[in-house]
Backbone as JSON, one array per atom type, in Angstrom:
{
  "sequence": "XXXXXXXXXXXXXXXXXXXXXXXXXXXXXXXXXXXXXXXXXXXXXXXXXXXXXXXXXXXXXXXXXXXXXXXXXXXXXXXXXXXXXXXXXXXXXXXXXXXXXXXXXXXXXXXXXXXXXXXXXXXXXXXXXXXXXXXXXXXXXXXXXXXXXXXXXXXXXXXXXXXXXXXXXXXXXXXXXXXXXXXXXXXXXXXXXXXXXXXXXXXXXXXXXXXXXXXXXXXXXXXXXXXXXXXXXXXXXXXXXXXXXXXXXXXXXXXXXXXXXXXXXXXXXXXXXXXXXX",
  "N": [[35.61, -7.39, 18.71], [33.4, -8.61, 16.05], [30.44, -6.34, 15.05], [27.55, -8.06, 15.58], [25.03, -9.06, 12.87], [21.89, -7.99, 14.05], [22.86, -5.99, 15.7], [24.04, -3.97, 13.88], [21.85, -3.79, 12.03], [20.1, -2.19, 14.24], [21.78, 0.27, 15.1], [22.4, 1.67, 12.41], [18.97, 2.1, 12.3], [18.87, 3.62, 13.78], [21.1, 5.64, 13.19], [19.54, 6.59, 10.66], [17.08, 7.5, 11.4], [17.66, 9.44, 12.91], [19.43, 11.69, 11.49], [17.83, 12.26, 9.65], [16.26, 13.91, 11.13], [14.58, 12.92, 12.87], [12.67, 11.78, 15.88], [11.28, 9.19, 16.26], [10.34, 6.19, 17.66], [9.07, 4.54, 16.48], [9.7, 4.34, 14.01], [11.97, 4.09, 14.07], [12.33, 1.17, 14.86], [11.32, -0.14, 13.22], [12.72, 0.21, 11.06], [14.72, -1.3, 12.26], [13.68, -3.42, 12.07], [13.44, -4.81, 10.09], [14.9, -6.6, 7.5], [16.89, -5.48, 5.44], [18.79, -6.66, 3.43], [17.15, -8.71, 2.5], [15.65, -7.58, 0.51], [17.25, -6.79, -2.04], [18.19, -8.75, -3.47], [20.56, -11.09, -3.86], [24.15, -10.91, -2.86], [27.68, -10.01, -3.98], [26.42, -6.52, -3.96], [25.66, -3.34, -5.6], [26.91, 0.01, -4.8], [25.23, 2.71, -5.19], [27.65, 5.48, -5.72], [27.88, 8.76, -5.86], [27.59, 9.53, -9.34], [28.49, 7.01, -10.5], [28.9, 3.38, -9.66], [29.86, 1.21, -6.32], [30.96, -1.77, -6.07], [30.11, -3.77, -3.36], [33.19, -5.78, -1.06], [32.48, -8.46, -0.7], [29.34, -10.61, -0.15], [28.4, -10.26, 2.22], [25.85, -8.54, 4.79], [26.06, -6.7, 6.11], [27.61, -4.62, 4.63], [25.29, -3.25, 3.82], [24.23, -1.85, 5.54], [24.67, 0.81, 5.81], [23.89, 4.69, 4.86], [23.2, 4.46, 2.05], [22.85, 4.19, -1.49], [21.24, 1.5, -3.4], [21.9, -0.66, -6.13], [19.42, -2.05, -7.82], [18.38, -2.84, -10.66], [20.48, -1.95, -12.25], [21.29, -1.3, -15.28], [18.46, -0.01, -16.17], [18.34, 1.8, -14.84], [17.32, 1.52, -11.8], [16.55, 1.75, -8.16], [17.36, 0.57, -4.8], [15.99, 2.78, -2.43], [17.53, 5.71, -1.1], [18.44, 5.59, 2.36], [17.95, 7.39, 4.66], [16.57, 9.29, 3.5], [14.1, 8.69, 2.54], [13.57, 7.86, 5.31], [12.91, 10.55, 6.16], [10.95, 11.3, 4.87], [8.86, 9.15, 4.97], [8.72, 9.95, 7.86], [7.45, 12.13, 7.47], [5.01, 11.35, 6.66], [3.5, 10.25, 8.68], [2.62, 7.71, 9.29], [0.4, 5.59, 11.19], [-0.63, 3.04, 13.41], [-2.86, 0.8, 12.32], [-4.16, 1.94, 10.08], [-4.78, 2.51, 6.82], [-2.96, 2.56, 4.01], [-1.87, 3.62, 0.94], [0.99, 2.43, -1.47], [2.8, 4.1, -3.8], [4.86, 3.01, -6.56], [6.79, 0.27, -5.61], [8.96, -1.38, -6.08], [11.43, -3.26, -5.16], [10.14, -3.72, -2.56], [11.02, -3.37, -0.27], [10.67, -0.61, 0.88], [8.14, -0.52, 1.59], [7.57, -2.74, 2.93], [8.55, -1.15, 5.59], [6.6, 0.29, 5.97], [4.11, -1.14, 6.34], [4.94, -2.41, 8.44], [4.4, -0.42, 10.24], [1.77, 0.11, 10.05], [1.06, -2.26, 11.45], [-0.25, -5.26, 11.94], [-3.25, -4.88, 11.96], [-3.85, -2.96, 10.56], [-3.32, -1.7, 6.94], [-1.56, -2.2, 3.72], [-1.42, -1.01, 0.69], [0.45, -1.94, -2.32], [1.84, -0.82, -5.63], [3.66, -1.64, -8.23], [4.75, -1.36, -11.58], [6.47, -2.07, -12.54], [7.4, -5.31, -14.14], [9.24, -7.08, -13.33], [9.99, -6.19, -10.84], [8.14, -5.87, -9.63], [7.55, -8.97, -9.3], [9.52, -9.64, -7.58], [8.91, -8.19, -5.54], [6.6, -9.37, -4.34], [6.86, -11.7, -3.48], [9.15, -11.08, -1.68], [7.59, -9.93, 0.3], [5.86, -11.67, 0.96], [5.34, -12.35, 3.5], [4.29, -10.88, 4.84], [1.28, -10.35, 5.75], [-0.38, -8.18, 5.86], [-0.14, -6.66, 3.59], [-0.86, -5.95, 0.56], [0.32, -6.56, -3.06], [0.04, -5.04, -5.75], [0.62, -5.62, -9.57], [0.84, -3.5, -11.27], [-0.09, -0.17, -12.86], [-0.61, 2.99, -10.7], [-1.45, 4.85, -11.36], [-4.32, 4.68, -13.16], [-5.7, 3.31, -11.65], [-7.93, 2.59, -9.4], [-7.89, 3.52, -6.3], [-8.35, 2.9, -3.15], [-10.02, 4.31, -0.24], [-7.93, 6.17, 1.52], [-5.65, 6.78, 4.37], [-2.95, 7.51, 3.94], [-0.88, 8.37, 1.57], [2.42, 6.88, -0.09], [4.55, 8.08, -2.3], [6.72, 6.4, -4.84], [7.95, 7.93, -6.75], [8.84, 9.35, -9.33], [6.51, 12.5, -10.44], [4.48, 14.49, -12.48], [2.08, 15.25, -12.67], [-0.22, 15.2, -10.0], [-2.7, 12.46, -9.84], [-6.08, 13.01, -9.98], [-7.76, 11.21, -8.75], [-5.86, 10.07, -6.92], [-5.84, 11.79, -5.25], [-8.58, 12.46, -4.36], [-8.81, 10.1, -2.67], [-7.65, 10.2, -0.54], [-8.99, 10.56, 3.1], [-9.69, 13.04, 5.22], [-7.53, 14.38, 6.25], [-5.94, 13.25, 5.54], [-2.46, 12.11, 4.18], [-0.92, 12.65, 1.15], [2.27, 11.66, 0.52], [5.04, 13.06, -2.34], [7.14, 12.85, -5.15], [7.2, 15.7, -6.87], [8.39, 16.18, -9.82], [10.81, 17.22, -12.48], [11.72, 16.95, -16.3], [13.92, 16.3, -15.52], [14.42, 14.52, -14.05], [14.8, 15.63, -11.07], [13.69, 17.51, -8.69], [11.01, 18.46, -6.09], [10.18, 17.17, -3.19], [7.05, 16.53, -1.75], [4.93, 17.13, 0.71], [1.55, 16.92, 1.27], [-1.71, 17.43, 3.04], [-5.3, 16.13, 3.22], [-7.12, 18.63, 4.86], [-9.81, 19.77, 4.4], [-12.84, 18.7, 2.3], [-11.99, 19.87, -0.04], [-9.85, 20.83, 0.42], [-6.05, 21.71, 0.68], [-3.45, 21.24, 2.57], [0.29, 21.84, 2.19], [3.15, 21.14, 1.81], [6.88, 22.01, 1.15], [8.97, 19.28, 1.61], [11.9, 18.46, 0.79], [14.58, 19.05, -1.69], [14.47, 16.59, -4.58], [15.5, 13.69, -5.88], [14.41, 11.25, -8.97], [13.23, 8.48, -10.39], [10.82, 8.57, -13.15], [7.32, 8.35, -12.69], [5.59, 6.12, -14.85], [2.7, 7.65, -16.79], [1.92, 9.0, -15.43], [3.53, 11.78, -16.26], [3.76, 15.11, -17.6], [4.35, 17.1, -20.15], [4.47, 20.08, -19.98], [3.54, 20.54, -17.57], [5.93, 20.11, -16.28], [7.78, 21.69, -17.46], [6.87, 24.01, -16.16], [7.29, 23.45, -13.11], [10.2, 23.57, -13.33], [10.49, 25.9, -14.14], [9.98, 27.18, -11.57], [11.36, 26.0, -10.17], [14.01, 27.23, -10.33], [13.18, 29.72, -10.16], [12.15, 30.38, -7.33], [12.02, 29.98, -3.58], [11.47, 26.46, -2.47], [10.41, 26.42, -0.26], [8.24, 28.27, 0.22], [5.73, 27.22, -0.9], [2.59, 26.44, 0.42], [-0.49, 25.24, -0.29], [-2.43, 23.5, -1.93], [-4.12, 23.5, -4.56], [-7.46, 23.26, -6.24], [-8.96, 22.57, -9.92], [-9.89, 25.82, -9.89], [-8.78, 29.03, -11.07], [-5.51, 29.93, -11.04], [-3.8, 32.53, -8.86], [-2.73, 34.81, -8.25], [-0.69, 34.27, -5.75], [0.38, 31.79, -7.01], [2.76, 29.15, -6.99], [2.73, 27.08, -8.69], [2.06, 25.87, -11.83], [-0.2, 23.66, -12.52], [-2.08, 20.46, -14.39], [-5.39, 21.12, -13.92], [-4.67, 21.57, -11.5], [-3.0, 23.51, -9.35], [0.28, 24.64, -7.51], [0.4, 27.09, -4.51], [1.23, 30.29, -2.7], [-0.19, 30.32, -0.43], [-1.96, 29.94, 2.25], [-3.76, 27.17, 2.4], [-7.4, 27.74, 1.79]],
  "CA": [[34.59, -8.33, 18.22], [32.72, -8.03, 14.86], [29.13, -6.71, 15.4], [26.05, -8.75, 15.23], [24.04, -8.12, 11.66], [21.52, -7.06, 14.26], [23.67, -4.53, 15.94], [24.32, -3.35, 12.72], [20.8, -3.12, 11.69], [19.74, -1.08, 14.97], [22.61, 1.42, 14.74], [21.76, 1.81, 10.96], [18.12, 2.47, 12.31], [18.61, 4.87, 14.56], [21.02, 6.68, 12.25], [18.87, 7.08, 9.45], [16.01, 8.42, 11.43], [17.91, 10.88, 13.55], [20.15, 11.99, 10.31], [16.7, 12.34, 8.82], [15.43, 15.07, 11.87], [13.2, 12.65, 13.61], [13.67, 10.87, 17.38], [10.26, 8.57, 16.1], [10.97, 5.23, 18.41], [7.82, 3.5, 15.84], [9.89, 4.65, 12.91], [13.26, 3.86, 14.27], [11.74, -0.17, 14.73], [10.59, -0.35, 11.52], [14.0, 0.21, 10.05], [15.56, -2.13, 13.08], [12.96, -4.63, 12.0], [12.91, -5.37, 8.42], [15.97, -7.2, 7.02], [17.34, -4.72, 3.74], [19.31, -8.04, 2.43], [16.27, -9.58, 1.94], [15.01, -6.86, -0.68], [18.12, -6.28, -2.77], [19.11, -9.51, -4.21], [21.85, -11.76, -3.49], [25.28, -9.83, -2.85], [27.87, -8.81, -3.63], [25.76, -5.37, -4.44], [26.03, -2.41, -6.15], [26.2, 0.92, -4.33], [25.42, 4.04, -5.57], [28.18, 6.67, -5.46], [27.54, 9.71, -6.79], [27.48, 9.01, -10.51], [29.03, 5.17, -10.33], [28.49, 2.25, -8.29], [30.92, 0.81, -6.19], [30.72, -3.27, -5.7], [30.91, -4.28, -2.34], [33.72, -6.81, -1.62], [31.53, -9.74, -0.66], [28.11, -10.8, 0.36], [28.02, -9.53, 3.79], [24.62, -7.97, 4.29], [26.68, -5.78, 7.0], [28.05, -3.78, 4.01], [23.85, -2.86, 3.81], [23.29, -0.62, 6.55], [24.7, 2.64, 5.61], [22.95, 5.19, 4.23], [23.69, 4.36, 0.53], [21.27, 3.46, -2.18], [21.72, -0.28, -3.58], [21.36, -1.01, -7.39], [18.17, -3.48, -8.12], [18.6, -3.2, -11.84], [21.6, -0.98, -12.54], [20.96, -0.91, -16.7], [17.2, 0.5, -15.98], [19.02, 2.93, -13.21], [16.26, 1.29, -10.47], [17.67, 1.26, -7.39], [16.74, 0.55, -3.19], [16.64, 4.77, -2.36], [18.28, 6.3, 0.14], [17.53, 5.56, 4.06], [17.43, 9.3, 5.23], [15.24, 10.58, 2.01], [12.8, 8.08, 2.92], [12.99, 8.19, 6.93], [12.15, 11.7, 6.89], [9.62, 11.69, 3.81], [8.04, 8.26, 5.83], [8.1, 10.87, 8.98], [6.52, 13.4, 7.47], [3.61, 10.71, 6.08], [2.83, 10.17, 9.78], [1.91, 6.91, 9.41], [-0.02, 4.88, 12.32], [-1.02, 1.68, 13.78], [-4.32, 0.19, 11.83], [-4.51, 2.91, 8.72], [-4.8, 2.5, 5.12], [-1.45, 3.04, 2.94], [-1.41, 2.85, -0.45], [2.4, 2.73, -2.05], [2.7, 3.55, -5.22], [6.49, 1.99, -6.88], [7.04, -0.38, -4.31], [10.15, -1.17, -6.23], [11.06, -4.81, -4.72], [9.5, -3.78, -1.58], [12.16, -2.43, 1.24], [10.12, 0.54, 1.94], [6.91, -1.14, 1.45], [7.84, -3.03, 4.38], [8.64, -0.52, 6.58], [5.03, 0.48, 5.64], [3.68, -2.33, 7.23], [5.45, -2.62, 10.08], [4.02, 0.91, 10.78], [0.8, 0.21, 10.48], [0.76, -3.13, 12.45], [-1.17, -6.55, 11.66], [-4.58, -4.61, 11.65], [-3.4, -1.77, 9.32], [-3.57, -2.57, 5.47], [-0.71, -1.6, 2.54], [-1.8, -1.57, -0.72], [1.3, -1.18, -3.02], [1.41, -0.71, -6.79], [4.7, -1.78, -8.74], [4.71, -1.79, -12.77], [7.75, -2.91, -13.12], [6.92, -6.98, -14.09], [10.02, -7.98, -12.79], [10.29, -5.78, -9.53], [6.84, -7.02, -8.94], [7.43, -10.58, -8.88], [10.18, -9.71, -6.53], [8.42, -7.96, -4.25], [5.69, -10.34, -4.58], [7.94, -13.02, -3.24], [9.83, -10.51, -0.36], [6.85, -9.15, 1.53], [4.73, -12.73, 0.92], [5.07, -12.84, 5.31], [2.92, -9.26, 5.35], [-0.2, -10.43, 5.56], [-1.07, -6.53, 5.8], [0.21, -6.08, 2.12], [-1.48, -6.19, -1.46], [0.78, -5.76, -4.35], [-0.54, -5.05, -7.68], [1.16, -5.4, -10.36], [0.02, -2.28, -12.06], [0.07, 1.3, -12.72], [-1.2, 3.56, -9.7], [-2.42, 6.0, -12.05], [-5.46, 5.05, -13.4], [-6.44, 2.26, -10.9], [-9.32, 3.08, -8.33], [-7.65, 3.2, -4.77], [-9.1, 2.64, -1.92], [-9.89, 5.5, 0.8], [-7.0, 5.91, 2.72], [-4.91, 8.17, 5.05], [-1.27, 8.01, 3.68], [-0.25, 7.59, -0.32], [3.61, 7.76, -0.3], [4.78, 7.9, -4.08], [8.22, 6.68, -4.95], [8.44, 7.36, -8.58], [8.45, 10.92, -10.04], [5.36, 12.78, -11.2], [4.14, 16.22, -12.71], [1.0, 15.85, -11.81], [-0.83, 14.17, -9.02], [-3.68, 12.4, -10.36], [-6.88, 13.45, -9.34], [-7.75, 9.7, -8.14], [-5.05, 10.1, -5.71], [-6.72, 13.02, -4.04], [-9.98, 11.84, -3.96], [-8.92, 8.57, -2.24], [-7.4, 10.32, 0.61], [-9.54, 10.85, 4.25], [-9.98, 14.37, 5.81], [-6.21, 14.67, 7.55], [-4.66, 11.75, 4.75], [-1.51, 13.01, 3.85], [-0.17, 12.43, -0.02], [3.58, 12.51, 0.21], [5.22, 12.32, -3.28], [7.82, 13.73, -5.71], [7.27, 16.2, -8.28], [10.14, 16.28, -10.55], [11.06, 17.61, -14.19], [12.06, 15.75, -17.21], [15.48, 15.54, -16.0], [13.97, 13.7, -12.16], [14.89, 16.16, -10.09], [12.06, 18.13, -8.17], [10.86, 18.74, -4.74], [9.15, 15.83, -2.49], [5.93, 17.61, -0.85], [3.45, 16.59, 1.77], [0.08, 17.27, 0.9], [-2.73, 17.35, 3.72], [-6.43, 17.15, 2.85], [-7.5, 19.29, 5.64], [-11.57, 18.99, 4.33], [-13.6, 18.52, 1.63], [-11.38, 19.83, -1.34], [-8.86, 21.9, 0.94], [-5.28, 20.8, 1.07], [-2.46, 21.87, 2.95], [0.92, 21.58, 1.28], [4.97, 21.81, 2.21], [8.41, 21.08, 0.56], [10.35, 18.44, 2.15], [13.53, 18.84, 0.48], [15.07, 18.79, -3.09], [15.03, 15.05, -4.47], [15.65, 12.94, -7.74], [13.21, 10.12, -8.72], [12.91, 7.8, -12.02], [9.73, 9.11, -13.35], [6.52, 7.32, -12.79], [4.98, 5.93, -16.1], [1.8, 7.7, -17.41], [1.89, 10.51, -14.88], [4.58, 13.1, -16.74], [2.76, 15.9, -18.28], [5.69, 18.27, -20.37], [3.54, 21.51, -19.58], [3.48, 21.03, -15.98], [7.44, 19.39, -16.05], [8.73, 23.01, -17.45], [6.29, 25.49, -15.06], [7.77, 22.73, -12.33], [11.72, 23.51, -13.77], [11.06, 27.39, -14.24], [9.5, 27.87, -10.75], [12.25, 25.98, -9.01], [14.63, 28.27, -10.51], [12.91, 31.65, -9.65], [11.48, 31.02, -6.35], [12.28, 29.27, -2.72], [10.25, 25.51, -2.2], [9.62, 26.84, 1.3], [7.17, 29.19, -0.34], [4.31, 26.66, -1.19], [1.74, 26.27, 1.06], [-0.7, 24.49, -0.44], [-2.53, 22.86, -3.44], [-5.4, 24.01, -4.92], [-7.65, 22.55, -7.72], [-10.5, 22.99, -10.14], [-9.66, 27.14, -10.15], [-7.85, 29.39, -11.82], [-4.09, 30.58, -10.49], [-3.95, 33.46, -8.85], [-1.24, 35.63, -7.93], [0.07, 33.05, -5.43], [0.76, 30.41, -7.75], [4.04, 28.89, -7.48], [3.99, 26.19, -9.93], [0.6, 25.12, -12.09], [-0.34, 21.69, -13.17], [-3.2, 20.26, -14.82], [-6.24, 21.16, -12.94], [-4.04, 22.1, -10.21], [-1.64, 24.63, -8.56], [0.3, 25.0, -5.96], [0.05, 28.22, -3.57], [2.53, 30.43, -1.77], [-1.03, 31.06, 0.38], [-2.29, 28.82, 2.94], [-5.34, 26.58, 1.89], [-8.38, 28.34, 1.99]],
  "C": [[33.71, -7.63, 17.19], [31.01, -7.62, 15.44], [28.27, -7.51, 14.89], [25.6, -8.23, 13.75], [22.87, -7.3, 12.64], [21.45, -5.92, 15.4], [23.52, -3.39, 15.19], [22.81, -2.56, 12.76], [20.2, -1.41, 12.84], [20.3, -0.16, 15.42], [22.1, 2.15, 13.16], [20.24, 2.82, 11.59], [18.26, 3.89, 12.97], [19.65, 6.12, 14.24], [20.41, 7.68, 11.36], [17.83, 7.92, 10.04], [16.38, 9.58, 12.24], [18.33, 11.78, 12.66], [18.5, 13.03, 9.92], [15.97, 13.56, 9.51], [14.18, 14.26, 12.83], [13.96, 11.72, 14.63], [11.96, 9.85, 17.36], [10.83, 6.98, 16.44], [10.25, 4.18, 17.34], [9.38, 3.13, 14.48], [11.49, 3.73, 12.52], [13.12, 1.98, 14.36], [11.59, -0.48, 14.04], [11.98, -0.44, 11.09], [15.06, -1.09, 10.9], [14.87, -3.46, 12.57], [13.1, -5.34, 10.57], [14.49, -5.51, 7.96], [16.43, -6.74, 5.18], [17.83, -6.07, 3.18], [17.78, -8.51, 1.52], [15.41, -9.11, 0.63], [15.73, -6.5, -1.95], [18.58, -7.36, -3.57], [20.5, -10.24, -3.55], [23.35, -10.62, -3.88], [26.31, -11.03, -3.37], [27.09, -7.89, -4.19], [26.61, -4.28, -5.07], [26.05, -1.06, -5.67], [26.45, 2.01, -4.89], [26.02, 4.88, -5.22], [28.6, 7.18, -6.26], [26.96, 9.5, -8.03], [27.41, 7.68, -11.14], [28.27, 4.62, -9.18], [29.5, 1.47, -7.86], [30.41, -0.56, -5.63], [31.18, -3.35, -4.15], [32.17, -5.76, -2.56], [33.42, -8.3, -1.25], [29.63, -9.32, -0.46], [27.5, -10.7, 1.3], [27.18, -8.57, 4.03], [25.28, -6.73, 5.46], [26.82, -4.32, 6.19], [26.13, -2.58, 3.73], [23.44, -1.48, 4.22], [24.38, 0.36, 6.4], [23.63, 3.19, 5.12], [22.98, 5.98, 2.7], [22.35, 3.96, -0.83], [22.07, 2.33, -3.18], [21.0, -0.39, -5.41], [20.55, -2.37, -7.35], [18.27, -3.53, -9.72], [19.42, -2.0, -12.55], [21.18, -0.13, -14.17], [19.4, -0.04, -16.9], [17.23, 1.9, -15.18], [17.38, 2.46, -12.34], [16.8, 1.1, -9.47], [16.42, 1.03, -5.77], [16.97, 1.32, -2.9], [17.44, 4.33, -1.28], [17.56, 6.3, 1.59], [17.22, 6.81, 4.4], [16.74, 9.72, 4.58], [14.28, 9.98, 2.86], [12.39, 7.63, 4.3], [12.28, 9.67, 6.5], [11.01, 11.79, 5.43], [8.28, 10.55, 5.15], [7.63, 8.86, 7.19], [7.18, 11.79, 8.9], [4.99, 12.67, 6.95], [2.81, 10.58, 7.54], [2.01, 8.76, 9.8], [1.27, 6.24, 11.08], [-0.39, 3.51, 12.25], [-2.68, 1.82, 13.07], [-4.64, 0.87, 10.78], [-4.16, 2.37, 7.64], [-3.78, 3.15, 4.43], [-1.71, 2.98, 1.83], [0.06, 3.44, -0.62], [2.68, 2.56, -3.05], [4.68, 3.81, -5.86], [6.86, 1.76, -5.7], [8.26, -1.14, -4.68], [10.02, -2.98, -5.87], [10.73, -4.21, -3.29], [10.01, -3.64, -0.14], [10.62, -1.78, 2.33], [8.46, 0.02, 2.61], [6.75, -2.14, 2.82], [7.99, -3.01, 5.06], [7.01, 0.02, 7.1], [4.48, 0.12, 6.55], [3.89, -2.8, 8.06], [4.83, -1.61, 10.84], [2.98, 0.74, 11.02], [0.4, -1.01, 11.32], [0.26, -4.64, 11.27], [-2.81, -5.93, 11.6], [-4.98, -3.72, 10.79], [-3.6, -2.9, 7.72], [-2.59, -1.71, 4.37], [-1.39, -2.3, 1.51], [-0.4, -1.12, -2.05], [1.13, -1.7, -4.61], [3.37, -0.83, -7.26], [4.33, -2.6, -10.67], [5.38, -2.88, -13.57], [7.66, -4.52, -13.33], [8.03, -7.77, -12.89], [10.41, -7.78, -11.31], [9.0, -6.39, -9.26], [7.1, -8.37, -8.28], [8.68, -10.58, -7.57], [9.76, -9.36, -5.43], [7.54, -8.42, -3.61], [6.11, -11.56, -3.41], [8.62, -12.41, -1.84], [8.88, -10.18, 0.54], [5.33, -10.69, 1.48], [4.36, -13.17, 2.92], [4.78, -11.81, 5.78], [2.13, -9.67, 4.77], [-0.91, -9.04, 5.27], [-0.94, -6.28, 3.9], [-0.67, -7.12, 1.08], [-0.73, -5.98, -2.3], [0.22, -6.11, -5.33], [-0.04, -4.75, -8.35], [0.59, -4.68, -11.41], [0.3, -1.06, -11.98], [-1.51, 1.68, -11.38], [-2.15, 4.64, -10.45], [-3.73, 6.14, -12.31], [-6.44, 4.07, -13.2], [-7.48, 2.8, -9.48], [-8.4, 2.52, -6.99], [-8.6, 3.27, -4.32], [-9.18, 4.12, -0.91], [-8.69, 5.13, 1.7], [-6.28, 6.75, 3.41], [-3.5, 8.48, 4.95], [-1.76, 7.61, 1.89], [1.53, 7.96, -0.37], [3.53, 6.99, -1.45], [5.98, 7.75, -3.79], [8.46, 6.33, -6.13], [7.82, 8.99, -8.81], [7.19, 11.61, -10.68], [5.53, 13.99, -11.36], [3.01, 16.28, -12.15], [0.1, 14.68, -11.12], [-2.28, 14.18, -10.0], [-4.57, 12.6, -9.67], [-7.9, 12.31, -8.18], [-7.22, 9.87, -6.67], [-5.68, 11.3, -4.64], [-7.44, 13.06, -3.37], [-10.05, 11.01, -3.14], [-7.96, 9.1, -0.87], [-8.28, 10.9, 2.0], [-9.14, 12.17, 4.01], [-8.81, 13.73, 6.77], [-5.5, 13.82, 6.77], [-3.37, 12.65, 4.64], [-1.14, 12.06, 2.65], [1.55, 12.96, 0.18], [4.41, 11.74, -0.9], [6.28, 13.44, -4.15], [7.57, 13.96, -6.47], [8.53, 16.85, -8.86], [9.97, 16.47, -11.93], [11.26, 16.26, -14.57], [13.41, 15.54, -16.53], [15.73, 14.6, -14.56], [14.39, 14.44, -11.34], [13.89, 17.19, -9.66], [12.31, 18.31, -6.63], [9.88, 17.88, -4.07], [8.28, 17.13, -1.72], [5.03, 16.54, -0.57], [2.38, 17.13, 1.68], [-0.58, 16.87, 2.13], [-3.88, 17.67, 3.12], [-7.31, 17.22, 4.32], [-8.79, 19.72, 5.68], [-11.79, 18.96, 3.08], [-12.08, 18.51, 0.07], [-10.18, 20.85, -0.84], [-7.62, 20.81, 0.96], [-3.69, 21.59, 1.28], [-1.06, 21.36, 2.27], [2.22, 22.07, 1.67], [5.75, 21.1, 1.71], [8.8, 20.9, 1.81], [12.05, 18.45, 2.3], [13.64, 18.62, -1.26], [15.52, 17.27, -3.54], [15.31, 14.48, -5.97], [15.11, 11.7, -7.65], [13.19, 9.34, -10.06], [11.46, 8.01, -11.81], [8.71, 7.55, -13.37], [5.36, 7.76, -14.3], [3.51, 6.27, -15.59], [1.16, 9.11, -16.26], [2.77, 11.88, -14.7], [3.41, 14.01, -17.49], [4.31, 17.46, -18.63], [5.12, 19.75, -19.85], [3.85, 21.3, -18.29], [5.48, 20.36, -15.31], [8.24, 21.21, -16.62], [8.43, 24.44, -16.82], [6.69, 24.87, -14.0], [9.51, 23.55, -12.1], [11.68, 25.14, -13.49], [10.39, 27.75, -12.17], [10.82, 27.06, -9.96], [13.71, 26.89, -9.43], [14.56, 29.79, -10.38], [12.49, 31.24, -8.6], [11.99, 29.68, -5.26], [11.08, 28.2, -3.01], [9.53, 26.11, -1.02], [8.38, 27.57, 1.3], [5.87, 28.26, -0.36], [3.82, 26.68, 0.14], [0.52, 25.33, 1.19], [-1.02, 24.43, -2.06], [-3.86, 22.93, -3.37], [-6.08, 23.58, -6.52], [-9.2, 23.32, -7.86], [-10.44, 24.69, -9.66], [-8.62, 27.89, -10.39], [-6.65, 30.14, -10.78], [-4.06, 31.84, -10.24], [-2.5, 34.07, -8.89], [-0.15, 35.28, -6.62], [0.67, 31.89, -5.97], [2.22, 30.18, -7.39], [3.78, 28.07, -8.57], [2.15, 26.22, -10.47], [0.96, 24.08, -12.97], [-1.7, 21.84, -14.18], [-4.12, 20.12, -14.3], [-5.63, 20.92, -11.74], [-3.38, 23.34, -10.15], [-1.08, 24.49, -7.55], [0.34, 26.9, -5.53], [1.05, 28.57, -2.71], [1.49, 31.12, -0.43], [-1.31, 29.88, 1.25], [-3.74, 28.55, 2.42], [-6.64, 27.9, 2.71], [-9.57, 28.06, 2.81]]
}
């Protein structure tokens, strides 16, 4: 007997987040709960392998739950990521019941919806998508999360809100200083910094008080860059430090003073640190 779609789905879930290093029962719900079809477009789809994309051979949202990434506008290369990147990045954000998210490229709104399942009906997502046309889609997919805001807008140089997660899913050099500011004492920023050519290292940022902030690679990832936060200076001290030195090394992220002899990488009015916050 064929399985159920949601068979499917809650095998799927509890792949992706064990795959991913985590036995999170919240996390593993979230992915059992939220219906991927509903974010990707009418099938058949496109799935990313390797280089190509291979068409499924119908519309069977079954073909869904692997852990593949789904073309949303192939010619743009935008796609629905990968379930395991973004279980264990979404593990390491630590989200909870009733907290403040912001999500900046919410893409058509998958993850953005896992979001919100996380933090509940009393929790609040605020997500940010430029893209006009992924907007209006995601606009339209997450319109039955009351918890969610999308703004069709850049994250960059819009005034968030205080809050205790920011996951980024769109490439940067350098975290804007906005984003820093707008996280609680314990928020965690988790987001990818990636060269010109999108590949980089996803890191979890903690701000641990005032202007302290703890700081660890995730893993090695690839990202379509987010508009208006590339900076070439901090995209080739990014490129040369992941070629001379382990990610495991950082520690944290340090601003507003000059690089010492810990530095792994420096930004613009940043660094990171192979020292632990101060």
């Amino acid at each position: 007997m064929m399985a159920t779609i949601e068979q499917c789905r809650r095998f799927f879930a509890e792949y992706v987040v064990r795959v991913a290093g985590s036995a999170d029962a919240r996390l593993i719900d979230a992915f059992a709960a939220v219906a991927r079809e509903r974010f990707v477009g009418p099938g058949p789809w496109e799935l990313c392998v390797g280089q190509r994309y291979l068409r499924t051979p119908d519309a069977d949202p079954r073909w869904l739950y692997q852990d593949v990434v789904v073309a949303l506008d192939r010619d743009a290369g935008l796609n629905n990521g990968q379930p395991t990147l973004h279980a264990r990045c979404i593990d390491a954000a630590q989200v909870e019941r009733g907290q403040t998210v912001v999500h900046v490229g919410a893409g058509s709104g998958y993850y953005t919806a896992l979001l919100a399942h996380l933090v509940g009906p009393d929790g609040k997502v605020v997500a940010f998508e430029i893209h006009e046309a992924l907007a209006r889609h995601a606009q339209a997919n997450l319109a039955a999360c009351a918890q969610v805001e999308l703004r069709a807008a850049s994250a960059v140089d819009a005034p968030l809100p205080c809050c205790n997660v920011i996951y980024v899913s769109a490439g940067i050099t350098d975290p804007p200083p906005s984003w820093l500011d707008a996280l609680r004492i314990g928020g965690r920023l988790v987001l990818p910094l990636t060269t010109e050519t999108g590949h980089g290292v996803m890191l979890a940022v903690t701000r641990t008080a005032g202007e302290r902030y703890a700081a660890r690679a995730l893993l090695h990832v690839g990202f379509v860059g987010c508009v208006g936060a590339r900076n070439e200076a901090t995209s080739r001290s990014l490129a040369a430090a992941l070629q001379r030195d382990s990610i495991d090394r950082i520690r944290s992220l340090r601003r507003d003073s000059a690089p010492d002899a810990s530095a792994w990488c420096r930004g613009d009015g940043w660094w990171l640190s192979c020292a632990d916050a101060a």
